[in-house]
N, C-alpha and C positions, 0 to 999 in steps of 0.2 A: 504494500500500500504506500502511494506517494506522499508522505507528510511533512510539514513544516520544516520538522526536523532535517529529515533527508533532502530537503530543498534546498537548504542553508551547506549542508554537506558537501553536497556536488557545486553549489556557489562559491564555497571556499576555494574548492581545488582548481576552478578557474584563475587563471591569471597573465603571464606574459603570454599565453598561447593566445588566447580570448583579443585581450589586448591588442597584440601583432597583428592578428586578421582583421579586425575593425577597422584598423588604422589605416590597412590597404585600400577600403573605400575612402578615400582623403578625396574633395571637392574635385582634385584634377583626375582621380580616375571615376567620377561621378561621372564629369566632361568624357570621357573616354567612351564610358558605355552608354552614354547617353547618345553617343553617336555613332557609335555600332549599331544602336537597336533603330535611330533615327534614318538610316543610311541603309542598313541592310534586313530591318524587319527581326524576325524569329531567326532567321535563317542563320544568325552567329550564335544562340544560343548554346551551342553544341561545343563551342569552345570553352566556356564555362565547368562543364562535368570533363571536358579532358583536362584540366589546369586545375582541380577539386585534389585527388591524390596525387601530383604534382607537386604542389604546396603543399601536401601535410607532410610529404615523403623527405624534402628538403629542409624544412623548417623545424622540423623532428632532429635533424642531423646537427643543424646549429644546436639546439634547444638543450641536446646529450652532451653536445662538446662543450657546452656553457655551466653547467649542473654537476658534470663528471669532473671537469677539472678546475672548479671554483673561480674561471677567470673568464673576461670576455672574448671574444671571436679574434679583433684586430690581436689581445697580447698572444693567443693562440697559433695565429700567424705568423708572428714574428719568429716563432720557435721552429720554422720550417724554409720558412723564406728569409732571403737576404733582407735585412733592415728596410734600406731603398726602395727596394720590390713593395714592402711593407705601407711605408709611408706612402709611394706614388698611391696607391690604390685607395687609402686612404684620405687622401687629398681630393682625389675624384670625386669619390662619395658624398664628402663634404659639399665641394664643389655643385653635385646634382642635389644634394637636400636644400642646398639653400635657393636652389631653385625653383624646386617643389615647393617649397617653404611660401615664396615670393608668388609664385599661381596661384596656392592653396588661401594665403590670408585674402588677395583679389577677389577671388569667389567668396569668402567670406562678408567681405565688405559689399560687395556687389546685392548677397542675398538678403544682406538687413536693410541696406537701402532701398529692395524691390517692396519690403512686409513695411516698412514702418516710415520711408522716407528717409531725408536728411544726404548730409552728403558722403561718397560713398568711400573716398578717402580717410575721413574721420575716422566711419569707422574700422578700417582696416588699420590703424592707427591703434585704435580703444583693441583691437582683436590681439594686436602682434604683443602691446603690452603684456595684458592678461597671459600669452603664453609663455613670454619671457620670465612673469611674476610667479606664477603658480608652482612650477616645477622648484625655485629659489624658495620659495616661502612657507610651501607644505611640505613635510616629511614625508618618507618613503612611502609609508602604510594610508596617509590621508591622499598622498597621490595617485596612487594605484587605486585606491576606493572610487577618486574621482574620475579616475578612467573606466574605471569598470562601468558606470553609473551614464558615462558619456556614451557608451556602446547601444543603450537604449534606443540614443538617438537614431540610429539605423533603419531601426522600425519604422522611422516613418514610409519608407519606400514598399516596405511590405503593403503597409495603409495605404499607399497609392496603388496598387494592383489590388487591394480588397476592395476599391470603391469601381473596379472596374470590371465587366464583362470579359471574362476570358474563357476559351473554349481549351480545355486543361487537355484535351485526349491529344488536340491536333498540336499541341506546345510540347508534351510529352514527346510527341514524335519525332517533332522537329530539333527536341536537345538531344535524342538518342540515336538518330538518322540524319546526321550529316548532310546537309547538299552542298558540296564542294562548290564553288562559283569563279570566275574564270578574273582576268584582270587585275593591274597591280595597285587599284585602290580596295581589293578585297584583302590580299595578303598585307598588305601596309596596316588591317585594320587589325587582322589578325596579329600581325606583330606588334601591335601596341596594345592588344588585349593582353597579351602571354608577358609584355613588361609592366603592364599597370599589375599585375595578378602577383608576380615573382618579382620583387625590388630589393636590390641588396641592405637597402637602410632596415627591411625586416630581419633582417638573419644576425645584425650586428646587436639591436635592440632586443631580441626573446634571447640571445644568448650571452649577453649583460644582463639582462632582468632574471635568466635562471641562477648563473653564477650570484646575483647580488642575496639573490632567497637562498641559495646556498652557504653562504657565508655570513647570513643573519640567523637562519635556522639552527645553526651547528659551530660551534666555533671548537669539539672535540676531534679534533683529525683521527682520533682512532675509531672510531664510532662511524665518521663522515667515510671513512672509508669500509665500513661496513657492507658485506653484500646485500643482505637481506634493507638494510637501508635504500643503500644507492637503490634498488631494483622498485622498491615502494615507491620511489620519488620519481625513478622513470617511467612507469605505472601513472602516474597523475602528468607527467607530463605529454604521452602519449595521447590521455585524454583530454587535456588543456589543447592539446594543438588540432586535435581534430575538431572540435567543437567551434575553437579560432578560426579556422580554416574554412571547416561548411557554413557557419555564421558569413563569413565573407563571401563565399561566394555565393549564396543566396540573396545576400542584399544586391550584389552585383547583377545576379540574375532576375532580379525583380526591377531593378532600374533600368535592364537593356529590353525587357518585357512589355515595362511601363510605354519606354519610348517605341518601341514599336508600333505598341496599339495604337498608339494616338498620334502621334507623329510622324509617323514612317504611313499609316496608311491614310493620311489627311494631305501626305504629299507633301511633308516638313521633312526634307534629307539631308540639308547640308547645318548643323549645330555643331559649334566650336567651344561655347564653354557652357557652365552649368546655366548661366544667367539667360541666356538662349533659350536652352532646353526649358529652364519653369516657366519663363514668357510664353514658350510656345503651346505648354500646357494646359494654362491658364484657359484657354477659348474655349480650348477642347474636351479635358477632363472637368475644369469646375475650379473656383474660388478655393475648396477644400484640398483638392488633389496639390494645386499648385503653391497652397502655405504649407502644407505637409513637404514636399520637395523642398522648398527654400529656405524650411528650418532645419532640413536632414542635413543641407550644406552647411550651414551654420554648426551643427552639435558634432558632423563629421572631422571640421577643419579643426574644431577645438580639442578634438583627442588626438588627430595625425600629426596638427603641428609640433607639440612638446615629446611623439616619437620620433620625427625629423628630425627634429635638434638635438634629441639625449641620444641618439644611435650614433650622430655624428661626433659628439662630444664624448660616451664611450669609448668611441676608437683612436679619437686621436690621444685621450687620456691615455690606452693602452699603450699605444705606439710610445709615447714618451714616458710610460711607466710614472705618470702623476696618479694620486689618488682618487678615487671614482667612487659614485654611486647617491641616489635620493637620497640615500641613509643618513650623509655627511651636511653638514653646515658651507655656507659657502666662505667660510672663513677655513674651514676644513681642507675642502676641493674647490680653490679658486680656481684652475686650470680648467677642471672639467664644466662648471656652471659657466665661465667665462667663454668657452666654445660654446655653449648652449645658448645664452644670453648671447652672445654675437651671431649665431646664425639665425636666428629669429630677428635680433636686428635689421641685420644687412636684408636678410628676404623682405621684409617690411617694406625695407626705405626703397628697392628695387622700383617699387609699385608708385615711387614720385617720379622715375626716369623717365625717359622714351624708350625704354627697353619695355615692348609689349609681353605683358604675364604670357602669354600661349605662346610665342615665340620660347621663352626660359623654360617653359614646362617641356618643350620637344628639346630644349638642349639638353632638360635631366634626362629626356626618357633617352637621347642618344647615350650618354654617359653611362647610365644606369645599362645600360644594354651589353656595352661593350665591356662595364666590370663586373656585371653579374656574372661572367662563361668562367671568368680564370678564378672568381673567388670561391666560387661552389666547387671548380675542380681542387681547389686545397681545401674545403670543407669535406672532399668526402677523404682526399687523401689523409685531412688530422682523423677523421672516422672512423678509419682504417689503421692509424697509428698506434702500439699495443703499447709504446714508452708512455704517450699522453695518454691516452683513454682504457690503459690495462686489460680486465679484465670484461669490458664494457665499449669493447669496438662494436661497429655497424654489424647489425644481423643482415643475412642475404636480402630478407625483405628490405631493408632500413636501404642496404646498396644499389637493389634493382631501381628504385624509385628514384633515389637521389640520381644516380646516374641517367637516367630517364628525364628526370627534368633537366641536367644539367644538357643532355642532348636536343632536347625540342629547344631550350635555352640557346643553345649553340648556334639552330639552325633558323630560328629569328631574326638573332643578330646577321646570319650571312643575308635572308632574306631581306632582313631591312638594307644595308651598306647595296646589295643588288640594283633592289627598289630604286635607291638614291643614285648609283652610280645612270643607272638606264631613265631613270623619271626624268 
């Protein structure tokens, strides 16, 4: 029997997994599938359930290496790779969050200025604050509660397909029977679905968040290194990530759903960002549908942005071996709150330039493309490594998969560089 109790239970043992997948619906990949579904109907649905085990196979890999060796992903790295090697890729990452960072608050600003008025600057302004403040000023456990809390937001997209007419047998179909479709603004679409879905700033972030719960939970290294321990804790993190996982991409599958019905067959195909898409909704679906959308951007950009900034401030903390983590004060971990705080900055002030948000968004998603293939290839090779991870390397499932995604990962990136070189 499902009770209070046991609700709270399986509540608990959510967390960076829950987290991480949310966070992937960030405003710019709202933009994303909002114009898959707006552009190609049902018909890309089907990329969705192949990118579902995908992502939980990969994110699982970081999550073990995070948990197993009490430290984050980038110091993990460095025990394998030359320093340099280290840092470049690190630098990148940086590099595309704060890009993402600079899209994600735009769409922010944009969607409170569409619900309530005023100017749309401002509030991207009052947005970048608040994310820069929050992560400084609440401790570990009050931030993590308020992320958890922020996931909620999601739902509203589901409420936008529940207020709509949908014919479930023919949808069923269409995500489990593929219709391949020809031209290179299908593929381009598809490769930007398969990097809004798998983005390196996830794998750096659930595997600081596992290492951080690992080194708060346990400070007995003989015990920490217990089996029956360890095996309990990967036990919940298993389920933390699949739960993260199909959370995401169900919300993803209900916003590329959404747009289909109502905009893809009213003959609305070409949407570039989210402010677009709820404008365009508005006519169609209703008053209701299109506040629900405009607030899901709003509650989405406010849990992705402070996982932008702390993934990024995670690794380069590691890379330079400063101290890390929500736990600490920022008089503790200046270094790491100080990257954090500066990449939420800098994304902010972007949004005063001439440099247009969607332009920055496609240079993360170039970025992110090109360093997701080499960092997941040494995510599975630490996976595999018996010095770091002992007794608790990759099981054949844990490798098929990972490897699996690092392959369709691989052959995005050729597809996309293709795309470009022939476009």
């Amino acid at each position: 029997m499902f009770t209070l109790k046991r609700a709270k239970k399986f509540a608990d043992q959510l967390g960076p997994g829950l987290i991480t997948g949310a966070a992937d619906d960030d405003p710019s990949g709202i933009a994303t599938y909002s114009q898959a579904g707006a552009q190609f109907g049902a018909g890309m649905l089907w990329i969705l359930a192949l990118t579902t085990p995908l992502m939980i196979g990969i994110q699982m890999v970081s999550a073990r290496i995070g948990w197993v060796t009490g430290r984050g992903l980038a110091a993990n790295i460095c025990r394998v790779m030359p320093r340099w090697a280290a840092i470049s890729l690190v630098a990148m990452l940086v590099f595309a969050n704060t890009l993402n960072i600079a899209a994600d608050i735009s769409a922010m600003g944009e969607a409170l200025q569409m619900v309530i008025g005023g100017p749309e600057h401002g509030h991207a302004i009052l947005f970048g604050l608040l994310c820069a403040v929050l992560p400084v000023w609440l401790s570990y456990d009050s931030m993590v509660r308020v992320l958890k809390w922020l996931t909620l937001a999601l739902l509203a997209y589901v409420g936008v397909v529940l207020v709509l007419h949908v014919d479930w047998e023919r949808v069923l179909i269409q995500t489990l029977i593929p219709r391949i479709q020809g031209g290179s603004d299908y593929w381009m679409m598809i490769v930007a679905v398969l990097g809004t879905t798998i983005s390196p700033y996830l794998f750096f972030w659930q595997a600081a968040q596992e290492a951080e719960q690992r080194q708060r939970m346990n400070d007995d290294h003989a015990i920490a290194q217990n089996a029956r321990f360890l095996r309990e804790h990967l036990g919940r993190i298993k389920l933390d990530t699949m739960v993260g996982m199909v959370f995401s991409n169900v919300i993803a599958f209900c916003v590329m759903l959404a747009t289909a019905m109502t905009l893809n067959q009213h003959g609305i195909t070409d949407i570039q960002t989210t402010k677009q898409a709820a404008e365009a909704l508005r006519p169609i679906a209703g008053e209701f549908a299109f506040a629900l959308f405009a607030l899901g951007i709003i509650g989405t950009g406010m849990l992705a942005v402070p996982v932008l900034a702390g993934s990024a401030a995670y690794a380069v903390a590691d890379v330079f071996e400063w101290r890390s983590g929500l736990d600490h004060t920022l008089g503790e971990a200046k270094g790491f709150y100080g990257v954090l705080i500066a990449a939420t900055a800098v994304g902010t002030l972007i949004d005063f330039t001439p440099l247009d948000p969607i332009k920055a968004l496609v240079w993360s998603a170039v970025v992110n493309g090109v360093i997701a293939v080499p960092i997941m290839v040494v995510m599975m090779w630490l996976g595999n490594n018996h010095t770091i991870l002992g007794k608790f390397t990759l099981t054949r499932r844990h490798q098929f998969f990972g490897w699996l995604a690092t392959a369709v990962m691989f052959a995005a990136v050729v597809a996309m560089v293709w795309a470009w070189l022939t476009g």
